[in-house]
C-alpha beads as a LAMMPS data file, in Angstrom:
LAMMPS data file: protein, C-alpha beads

100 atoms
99 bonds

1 atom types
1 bond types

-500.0 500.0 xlo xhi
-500.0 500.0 ylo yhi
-500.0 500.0 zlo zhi

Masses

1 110.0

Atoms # bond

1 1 1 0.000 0.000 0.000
2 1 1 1.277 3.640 -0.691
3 1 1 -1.291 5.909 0.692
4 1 1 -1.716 4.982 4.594
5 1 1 -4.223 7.948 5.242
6 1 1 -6.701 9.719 2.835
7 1 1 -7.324 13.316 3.491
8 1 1 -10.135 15.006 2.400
9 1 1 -10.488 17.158 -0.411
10 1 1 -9.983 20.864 -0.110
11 1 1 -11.329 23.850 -1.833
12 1 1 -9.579 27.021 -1.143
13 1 1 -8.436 29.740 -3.468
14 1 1 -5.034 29.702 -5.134
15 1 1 -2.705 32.479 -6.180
16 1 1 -0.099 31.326 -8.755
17 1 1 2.173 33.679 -10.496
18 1 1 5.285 33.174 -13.099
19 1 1 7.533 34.619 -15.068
20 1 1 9.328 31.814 -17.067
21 1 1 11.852 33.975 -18.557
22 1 1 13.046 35.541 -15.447
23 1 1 12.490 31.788 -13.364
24 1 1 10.284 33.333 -11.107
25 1 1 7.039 31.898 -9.284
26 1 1 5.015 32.379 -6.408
27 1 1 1.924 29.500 -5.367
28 1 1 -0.103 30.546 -2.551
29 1 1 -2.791 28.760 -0.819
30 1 1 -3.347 30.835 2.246
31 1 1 -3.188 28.707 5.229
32 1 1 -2.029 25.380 3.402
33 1 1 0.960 26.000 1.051
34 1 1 3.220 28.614 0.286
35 1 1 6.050 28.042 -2.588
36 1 1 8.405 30.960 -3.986
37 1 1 10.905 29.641 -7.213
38 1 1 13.607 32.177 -7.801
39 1 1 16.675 31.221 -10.320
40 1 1 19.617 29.467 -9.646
41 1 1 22.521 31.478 -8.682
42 1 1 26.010 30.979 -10.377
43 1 1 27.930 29.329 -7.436
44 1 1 31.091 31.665 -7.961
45 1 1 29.805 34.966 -8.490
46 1 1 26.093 34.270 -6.885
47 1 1 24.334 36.095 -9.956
48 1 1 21.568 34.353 -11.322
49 1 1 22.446 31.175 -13.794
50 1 1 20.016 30.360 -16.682
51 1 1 19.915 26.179 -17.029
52 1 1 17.951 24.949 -19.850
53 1 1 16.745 21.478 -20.287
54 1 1 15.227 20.341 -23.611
55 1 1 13.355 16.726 -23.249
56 1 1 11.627 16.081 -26.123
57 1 1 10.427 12.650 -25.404
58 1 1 9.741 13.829 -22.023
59 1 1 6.558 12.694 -19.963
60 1 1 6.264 15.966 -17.842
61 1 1 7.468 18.724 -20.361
62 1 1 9.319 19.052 -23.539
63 1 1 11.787 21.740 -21.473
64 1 1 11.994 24.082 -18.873
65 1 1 14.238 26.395 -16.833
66 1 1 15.996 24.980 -14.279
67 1 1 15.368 27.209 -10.865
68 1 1 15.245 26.704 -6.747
69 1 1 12.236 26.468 -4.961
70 1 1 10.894 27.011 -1.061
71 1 1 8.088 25.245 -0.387
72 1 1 6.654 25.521 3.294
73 1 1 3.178 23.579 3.926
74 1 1 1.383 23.549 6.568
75 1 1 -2.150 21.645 5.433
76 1 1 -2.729 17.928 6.392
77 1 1 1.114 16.712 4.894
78 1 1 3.145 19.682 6.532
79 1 1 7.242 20.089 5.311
80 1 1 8.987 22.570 4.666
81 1 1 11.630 22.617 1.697
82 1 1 14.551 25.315 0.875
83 1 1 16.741 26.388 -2.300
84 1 1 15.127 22.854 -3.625
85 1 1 14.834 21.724 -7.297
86 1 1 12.385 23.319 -9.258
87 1 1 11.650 23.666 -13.384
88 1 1 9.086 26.058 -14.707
89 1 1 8.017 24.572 -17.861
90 1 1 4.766 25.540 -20.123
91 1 1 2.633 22.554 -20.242
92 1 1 -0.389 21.100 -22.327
93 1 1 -1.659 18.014 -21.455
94 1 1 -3.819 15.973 -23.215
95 1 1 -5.080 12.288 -22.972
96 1 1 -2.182 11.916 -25.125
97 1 1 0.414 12.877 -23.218
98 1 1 2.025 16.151 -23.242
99 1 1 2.462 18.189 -27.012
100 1 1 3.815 21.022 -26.048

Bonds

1 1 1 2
2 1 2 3
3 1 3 4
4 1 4 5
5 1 5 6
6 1 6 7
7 1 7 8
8 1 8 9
9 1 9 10
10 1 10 11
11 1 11 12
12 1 12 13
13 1 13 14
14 1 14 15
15 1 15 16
16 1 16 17
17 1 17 18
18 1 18 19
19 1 19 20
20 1 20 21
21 1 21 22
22 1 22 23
23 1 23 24
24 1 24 25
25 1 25 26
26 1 26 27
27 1 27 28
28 1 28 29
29 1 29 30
30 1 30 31
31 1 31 32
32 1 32 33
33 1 33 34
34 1 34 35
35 1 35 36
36 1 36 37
37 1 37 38
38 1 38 39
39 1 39 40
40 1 40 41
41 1 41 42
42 1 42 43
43 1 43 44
44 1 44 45
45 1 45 46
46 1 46 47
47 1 47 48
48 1 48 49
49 1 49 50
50 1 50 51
51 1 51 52
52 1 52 53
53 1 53 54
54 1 54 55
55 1 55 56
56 1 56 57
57 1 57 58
58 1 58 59
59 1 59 60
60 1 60 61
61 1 61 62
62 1 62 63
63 1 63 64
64 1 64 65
65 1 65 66
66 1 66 67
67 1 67 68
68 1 68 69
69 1 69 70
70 1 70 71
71 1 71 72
72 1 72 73
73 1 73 74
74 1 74 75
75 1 75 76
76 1 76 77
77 1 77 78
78 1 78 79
79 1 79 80
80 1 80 81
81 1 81 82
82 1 82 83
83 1 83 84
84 1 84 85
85 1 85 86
86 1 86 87
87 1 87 88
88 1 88 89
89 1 89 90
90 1 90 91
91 1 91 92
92 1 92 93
93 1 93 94
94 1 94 95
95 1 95 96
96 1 96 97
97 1 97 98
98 1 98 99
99 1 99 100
């Protein structure tokens, strides 16, 4: 078995913003799950570093931009994450798989 407890659904707003091109994102569900992506910095210098990565037989995205993410929850499954991976990728998703 994977799933030892099953929470019930929740409907609460959600505030998501991004900026692909500068690697920026903010998710906010107020009270549940906060998650700020900000780009990688260039471990020398500490400016930020642009990583592409182009997958195009990939299952999630055909590519993204590499970035670091905080994520702090504190709904039903609390953690709290810092300078984590994250990739901000644009997304369509069909029954297919992803085309784009």
């Amino acid at each position: 078995m994977i799933v030892t407890k099953m929470h019930d659904p929740m409907f609460a707003p959600i505030r998501f913003e991004s900026d692909q091109d500068a690697r920026t994102a903010r998710l906010s569900i107020p009270g549940v799950l906060e998650s700020d992506v900000e780009p990688i910095k260039n471990p020398v210098t500490g400016v930020p570093h642009r990583v592409r990565v182009v997958t195009p037989e990939g299952f999630e995205n055909h590519g993204g931009e590499v970035a670091s993410s905080n994520i702090r929850s504190t709904g039903a499954i609390k953690f709290d994450t810092k300078e984590s991976h994250s990739t901000l990728a644009h997304v369509v998703q069909t029954p297919e798989g992803v085309v784009s």
